[in-house]
Backbone atoms as SQL, in Angstrom:
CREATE TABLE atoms (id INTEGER PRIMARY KEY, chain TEXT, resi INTEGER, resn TEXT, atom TEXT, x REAL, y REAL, z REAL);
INSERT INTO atoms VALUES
  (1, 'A', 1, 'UNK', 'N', 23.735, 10.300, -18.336),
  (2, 'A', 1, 'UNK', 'CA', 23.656, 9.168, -17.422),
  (3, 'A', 1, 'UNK', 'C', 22.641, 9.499, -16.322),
  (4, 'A', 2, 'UNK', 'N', 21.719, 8.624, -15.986),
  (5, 'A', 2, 'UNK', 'CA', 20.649, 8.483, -15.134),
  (6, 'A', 2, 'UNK', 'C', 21.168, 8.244, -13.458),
  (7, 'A', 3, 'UNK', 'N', 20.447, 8.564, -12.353),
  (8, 'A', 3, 'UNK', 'CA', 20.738, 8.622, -11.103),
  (9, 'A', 3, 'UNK', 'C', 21.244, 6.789, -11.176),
  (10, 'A', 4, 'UNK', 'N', 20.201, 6.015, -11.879),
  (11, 'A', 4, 'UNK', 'CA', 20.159, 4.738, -11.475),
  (12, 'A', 4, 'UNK', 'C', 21.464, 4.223, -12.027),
  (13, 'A', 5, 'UNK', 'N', 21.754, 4.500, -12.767),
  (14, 'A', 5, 'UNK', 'CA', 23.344, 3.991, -13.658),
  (15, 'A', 5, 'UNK', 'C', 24.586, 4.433, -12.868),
  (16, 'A', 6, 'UNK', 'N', 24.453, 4.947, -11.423),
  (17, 'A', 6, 'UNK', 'CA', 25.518, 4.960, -10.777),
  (18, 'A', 6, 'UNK', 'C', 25.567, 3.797, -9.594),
  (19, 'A', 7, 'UNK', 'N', 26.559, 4.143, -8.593),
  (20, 'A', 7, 'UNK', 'CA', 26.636, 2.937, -7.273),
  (21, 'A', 7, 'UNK', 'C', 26.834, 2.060, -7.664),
  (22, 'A', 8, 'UNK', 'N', 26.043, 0.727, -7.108),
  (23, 'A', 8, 'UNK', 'CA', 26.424, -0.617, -7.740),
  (24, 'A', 8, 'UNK', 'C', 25.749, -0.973, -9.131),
  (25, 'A', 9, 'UNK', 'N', 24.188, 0.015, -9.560),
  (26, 'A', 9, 'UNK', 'CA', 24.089, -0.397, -11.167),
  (27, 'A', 9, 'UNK', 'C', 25.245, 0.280, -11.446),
  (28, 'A', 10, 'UNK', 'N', 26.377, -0.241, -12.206),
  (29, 'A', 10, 'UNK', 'CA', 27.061, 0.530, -13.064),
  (30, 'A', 10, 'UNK', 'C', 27.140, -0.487, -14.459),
  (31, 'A', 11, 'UNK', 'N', 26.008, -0.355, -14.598),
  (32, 'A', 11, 'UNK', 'CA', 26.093, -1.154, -16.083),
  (33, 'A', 11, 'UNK', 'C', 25.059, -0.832, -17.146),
  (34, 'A', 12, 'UNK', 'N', 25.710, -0.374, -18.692),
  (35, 'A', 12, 'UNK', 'CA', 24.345, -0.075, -19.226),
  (36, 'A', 12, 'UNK', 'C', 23.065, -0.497, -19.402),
  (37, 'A', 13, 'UNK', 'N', 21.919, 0.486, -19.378),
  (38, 'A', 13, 'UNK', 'CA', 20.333, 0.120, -19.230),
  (39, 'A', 13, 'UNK', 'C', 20.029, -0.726, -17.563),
  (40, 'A', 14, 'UNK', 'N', 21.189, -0.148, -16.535),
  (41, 'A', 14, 'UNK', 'CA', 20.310, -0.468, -15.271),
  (42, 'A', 14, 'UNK', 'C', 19.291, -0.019, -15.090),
  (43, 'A', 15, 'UNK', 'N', 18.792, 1.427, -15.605),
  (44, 'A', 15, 'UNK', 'CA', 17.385, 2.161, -15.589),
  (45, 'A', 15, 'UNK', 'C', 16.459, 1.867, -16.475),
  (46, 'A', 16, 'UNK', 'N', 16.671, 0.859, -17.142),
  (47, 'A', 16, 'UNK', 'CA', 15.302, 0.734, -18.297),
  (48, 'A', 16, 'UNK', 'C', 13.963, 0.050, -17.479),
  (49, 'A', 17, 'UNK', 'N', 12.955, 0.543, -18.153),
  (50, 'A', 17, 'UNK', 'CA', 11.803, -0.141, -17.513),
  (51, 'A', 17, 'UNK', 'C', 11.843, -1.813, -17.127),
  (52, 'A', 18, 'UNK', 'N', 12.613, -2.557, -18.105),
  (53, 'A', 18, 'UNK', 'CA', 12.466, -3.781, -17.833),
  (54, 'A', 18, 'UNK', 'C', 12.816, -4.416, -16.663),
  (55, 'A', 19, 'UNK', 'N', 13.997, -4.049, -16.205),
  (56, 'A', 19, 'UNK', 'CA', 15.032, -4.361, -15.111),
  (57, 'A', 19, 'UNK', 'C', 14.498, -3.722, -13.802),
  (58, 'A', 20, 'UNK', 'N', 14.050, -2.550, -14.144),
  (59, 'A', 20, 'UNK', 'CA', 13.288, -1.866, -13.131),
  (60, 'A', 20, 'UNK', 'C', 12.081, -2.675, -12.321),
  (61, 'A', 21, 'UNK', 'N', 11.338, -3.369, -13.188),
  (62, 'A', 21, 'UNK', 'CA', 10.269, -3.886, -13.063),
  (63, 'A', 21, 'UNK', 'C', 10.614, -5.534, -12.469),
  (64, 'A', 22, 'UNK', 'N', 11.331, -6.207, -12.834),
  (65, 'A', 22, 'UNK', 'CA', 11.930, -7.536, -12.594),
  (66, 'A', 22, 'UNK', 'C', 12.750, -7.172, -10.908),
  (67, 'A', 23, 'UNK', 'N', 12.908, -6.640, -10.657),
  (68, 'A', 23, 'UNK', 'CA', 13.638, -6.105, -9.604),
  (69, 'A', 23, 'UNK', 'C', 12.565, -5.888, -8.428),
  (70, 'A', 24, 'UNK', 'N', 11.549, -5.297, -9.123),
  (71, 'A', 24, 'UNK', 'CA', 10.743, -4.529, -8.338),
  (72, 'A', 24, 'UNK', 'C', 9.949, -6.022, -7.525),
  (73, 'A', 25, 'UNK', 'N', 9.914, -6.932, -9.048),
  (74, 'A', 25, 'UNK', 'CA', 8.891, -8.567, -8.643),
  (75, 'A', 25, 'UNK', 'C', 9.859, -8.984, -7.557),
  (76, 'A', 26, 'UNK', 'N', 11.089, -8.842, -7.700),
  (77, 'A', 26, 'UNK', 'CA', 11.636, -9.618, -7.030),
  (78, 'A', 26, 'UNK', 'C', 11.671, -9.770, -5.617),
  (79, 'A', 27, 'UNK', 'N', 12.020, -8.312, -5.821),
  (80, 'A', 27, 'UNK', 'CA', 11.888, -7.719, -3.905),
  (81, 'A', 27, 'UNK', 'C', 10.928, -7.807, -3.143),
  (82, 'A', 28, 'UNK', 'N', 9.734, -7.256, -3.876),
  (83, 'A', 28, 'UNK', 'CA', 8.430, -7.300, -3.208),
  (84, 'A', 28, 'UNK', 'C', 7.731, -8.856, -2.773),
  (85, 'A', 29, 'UNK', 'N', 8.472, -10.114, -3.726),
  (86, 'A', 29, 'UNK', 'CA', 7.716, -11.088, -3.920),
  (87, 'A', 29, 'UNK', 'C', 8.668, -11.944, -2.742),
  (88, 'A', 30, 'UNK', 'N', 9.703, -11.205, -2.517),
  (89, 'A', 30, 'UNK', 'CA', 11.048, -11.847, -1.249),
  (90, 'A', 30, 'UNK', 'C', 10.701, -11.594, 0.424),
  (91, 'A', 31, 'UNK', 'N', 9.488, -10.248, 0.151),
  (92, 'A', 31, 'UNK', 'CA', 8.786, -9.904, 1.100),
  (93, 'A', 31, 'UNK', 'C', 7.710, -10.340, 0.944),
  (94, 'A', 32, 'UNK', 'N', 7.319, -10.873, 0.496),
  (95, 'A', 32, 'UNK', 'CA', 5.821, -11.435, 0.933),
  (96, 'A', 32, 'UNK', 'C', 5.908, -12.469, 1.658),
  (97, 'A', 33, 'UNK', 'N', 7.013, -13.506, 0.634),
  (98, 'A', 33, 'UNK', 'CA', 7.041, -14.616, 1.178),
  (99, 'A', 33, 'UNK', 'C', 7.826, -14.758, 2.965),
  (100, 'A', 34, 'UNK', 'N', 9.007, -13.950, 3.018),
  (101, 'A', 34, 'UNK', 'CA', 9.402, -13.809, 4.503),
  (102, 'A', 34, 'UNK', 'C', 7.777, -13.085, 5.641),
  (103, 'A', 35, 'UNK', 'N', 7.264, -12.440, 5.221),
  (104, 'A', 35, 'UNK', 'CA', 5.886, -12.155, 5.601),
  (105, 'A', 35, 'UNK', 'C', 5.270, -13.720, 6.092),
  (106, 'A', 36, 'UNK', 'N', 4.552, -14.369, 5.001),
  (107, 'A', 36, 'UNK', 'CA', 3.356, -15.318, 5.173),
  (108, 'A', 36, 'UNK', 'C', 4.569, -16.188, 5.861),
  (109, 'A', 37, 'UNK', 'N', 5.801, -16.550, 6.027),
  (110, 'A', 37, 'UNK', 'CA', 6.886, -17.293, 6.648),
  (111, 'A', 37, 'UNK', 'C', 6.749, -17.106, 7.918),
  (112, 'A', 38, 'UNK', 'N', 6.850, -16.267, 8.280),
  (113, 'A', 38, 'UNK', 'CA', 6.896, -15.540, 9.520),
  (114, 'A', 38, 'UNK', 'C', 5.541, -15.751, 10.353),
  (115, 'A', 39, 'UNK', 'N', 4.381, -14.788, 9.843),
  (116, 'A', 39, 'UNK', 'CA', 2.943, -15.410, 10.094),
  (117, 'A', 39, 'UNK', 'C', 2.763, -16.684, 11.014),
  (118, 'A', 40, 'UNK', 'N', 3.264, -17.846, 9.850),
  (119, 'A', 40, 'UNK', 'CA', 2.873, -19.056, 9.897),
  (120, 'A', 40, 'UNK', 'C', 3.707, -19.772, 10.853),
  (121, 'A', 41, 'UNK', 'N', 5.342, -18.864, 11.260),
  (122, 'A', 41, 'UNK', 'CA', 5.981, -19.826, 12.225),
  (123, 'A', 41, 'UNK', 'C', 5.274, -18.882, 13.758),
  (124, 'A', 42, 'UNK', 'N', 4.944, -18.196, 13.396),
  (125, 'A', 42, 'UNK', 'CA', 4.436, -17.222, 14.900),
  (126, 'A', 42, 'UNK', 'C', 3.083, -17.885, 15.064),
  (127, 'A', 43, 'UNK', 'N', 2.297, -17.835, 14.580),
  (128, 'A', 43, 'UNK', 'CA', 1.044, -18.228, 14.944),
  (129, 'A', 43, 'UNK', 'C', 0.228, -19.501, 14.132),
  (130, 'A', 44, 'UNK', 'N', 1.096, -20.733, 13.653),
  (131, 'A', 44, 'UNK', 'CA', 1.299, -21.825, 13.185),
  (132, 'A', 44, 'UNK', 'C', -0.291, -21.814, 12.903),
  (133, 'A', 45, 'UNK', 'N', -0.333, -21.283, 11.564),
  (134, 'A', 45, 'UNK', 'CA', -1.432, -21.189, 10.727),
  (135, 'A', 45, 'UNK', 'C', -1.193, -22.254, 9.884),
  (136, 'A', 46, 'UNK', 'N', -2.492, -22.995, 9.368),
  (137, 'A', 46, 'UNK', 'CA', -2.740, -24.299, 8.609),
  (138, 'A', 46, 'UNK', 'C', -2.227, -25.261, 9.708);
């Protein structure tokens, strides 16, 4: 069993590349958008 298959993954193939990667879009893409959100209410761009 892998580091990642403990805590709250506790389910098989939480560590596979796929999930890894979908996870990774997710987060990063949850921060961008609170980013350009933010931006745009601070310095009311467009």
């Amino acid at each position: 069993m892998s580091d990642l298959n403990r805590g709250i993954m506790k389910f098989e193939g939480a560590d596979s590349p796929k999930i890894v990667t979908i996870s990774t879009v997710v987060i990063l893409g949850a921060i961008a958008a609170l980013i350009i959100w933010s931006l745009q209410a601070a310095y009311a761009v467009n």
